[in-house]
C-alpha positions as a printed Julia matrix, in Angstrom:
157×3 Matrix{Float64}:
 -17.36  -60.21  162.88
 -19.86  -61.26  160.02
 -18.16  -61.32  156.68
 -19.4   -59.33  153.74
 -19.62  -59.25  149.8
 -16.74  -57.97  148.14
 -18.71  -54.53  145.86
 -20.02  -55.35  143.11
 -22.31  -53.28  140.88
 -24.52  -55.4   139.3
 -25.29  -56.97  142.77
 -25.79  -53.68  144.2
 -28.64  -52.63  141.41
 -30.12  -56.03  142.1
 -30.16  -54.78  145.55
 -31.84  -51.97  144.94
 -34.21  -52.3   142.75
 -35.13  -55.24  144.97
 -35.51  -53.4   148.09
 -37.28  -50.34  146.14
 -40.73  -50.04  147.27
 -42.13  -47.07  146.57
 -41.69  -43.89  148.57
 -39.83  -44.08  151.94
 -37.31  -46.86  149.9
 -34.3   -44.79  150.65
 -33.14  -45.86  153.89
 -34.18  -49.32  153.41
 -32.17  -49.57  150.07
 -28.8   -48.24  152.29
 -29.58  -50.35  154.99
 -29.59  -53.21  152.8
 -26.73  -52.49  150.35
 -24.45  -51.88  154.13
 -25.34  -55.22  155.41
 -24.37  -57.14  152.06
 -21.39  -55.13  151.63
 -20.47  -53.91  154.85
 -20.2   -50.15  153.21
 -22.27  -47.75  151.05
 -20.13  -47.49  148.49
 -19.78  -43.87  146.31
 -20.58  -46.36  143.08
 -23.93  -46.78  144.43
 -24.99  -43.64  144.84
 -26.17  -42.86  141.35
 -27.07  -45.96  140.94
 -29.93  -45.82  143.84
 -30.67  -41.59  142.64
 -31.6   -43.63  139.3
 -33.95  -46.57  140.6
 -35.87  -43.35  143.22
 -35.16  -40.51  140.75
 -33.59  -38.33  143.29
 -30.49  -36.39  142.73
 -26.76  -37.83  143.58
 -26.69  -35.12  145.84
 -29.84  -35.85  148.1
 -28.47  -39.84  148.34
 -25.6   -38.46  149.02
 -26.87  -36.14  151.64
 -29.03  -39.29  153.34
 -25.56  -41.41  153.14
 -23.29  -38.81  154.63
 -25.96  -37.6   157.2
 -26.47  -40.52  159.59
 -23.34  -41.58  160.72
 -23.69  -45.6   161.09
 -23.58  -45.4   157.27
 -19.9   -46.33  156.11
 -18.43  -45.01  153.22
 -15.29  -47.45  153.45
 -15.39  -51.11  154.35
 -15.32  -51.33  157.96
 -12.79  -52.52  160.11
 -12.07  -55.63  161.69
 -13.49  -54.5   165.06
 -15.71  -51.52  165.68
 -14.78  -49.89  169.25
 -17.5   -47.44  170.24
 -16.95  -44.95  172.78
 -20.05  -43.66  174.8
 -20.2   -39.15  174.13
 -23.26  -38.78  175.67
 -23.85  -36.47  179.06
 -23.54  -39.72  181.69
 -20.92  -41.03  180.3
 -18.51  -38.26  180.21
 -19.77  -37.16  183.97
 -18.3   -40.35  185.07
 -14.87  -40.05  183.42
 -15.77  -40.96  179.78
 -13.54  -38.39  178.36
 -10.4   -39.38  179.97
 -11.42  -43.0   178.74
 -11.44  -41.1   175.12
  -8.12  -39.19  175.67
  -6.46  -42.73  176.37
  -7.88  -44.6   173.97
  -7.03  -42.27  170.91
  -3.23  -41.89  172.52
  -2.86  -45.99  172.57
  -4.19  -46.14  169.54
  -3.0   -43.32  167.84
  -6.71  -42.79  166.0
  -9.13  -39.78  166.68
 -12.98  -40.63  166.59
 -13.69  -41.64  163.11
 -10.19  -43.52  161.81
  -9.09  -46.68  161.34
  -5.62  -48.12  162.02
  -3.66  -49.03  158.82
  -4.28  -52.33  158.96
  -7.58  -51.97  158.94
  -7.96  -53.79  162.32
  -9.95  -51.53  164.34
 -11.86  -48.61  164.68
 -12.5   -45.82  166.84
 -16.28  -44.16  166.98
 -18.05  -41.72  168.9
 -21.54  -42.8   169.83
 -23.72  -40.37  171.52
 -25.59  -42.86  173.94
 -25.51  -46.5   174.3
 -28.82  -46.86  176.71
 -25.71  -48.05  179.69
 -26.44  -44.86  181.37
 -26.63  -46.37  184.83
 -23.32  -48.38  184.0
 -21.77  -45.34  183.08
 -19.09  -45.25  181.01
 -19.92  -47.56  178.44
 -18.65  -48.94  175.59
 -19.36  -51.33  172.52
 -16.82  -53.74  171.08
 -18.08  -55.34  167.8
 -21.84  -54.99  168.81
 -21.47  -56.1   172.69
 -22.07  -53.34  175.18
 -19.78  -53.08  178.07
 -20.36  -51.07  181.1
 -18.52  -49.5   184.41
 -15.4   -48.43  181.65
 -12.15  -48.08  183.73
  -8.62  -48.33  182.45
  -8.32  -51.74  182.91
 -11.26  -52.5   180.94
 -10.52  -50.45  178.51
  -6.89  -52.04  178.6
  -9.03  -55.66  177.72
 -10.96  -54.68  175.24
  -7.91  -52.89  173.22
  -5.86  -56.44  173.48
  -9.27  -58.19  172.53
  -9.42  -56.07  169.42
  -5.27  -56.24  168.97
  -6.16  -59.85  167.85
């Protein structure tokens, strides 16, 4: 996992008046501030609805609408589970079931310690490897228990 900037508002307004150019800047500007940082955080909403003069609400909209933007810092490792129509034909959901009752996490949370969490993603391009999976950016294919089972104890460390 690549380490990230601890927030910081003056580096974030550097950020973004940086990355500001012109119209379209928006989803460059949160692109950039959630690779320094790792998250978009609420701070820098009104900071970036200054620099564009848009409203908090319409960054806030943008930030909240596309879900690979992260409110919080991320966790450790990132397991992505495959939603999309392939995937759950070929036993993705039971995949989900077990994966959210070993880890105790629904799509969306972390575990306490921050070490891992649980996403939905609704199509990872594996659909001939059906189901699929990502691990901290590395796609894995033909999902079965037991692979499942390896990637949990990969992320357990």
């Amino acid at each position: 996992m690549s380490q990230h900037a601890a927030w910081d508002a003056k580096s974030a307004r550097e950020i973004i008046v940086q990355t500001n150019q012109g119209p379209g800047a928006l989803l460059p500007i949160l692109h950039a501030l959630q690779e320094t940082f790792g998250y978009i955080d609420r701070e820098a909403e009104p900071l970036i609805a200054d620099v564009l003069n848009l409203s908090r609400a319409e960054v806030h909209g943008v930030v909240s609408f596309y879900h690979d933007f992260r409110s919080r810092p991320p966790a450790r490792h990132q397991l992505k589970l495959c939603r999309a129509e392939a995937c759950q034909s070929m036993g993705g959901e039971r995949l989900a079931a077990r994966a959210k009752a070993r880890l105790g996490l629904d799509f969306g949370q972390t575990t306490a310690d921050g070490r891992l969490s649980l996403e939905p993603v609704y199509c990872l391009g594996l659909c001939a490897t059906a189901p699929s999976a990502m691990l901290n950016g590395r796609p894995f294919g033909r999902l079965d228990d037991h692979k499942l089972d390896l990637l949990l104890a990969e992320a357990a460390r």
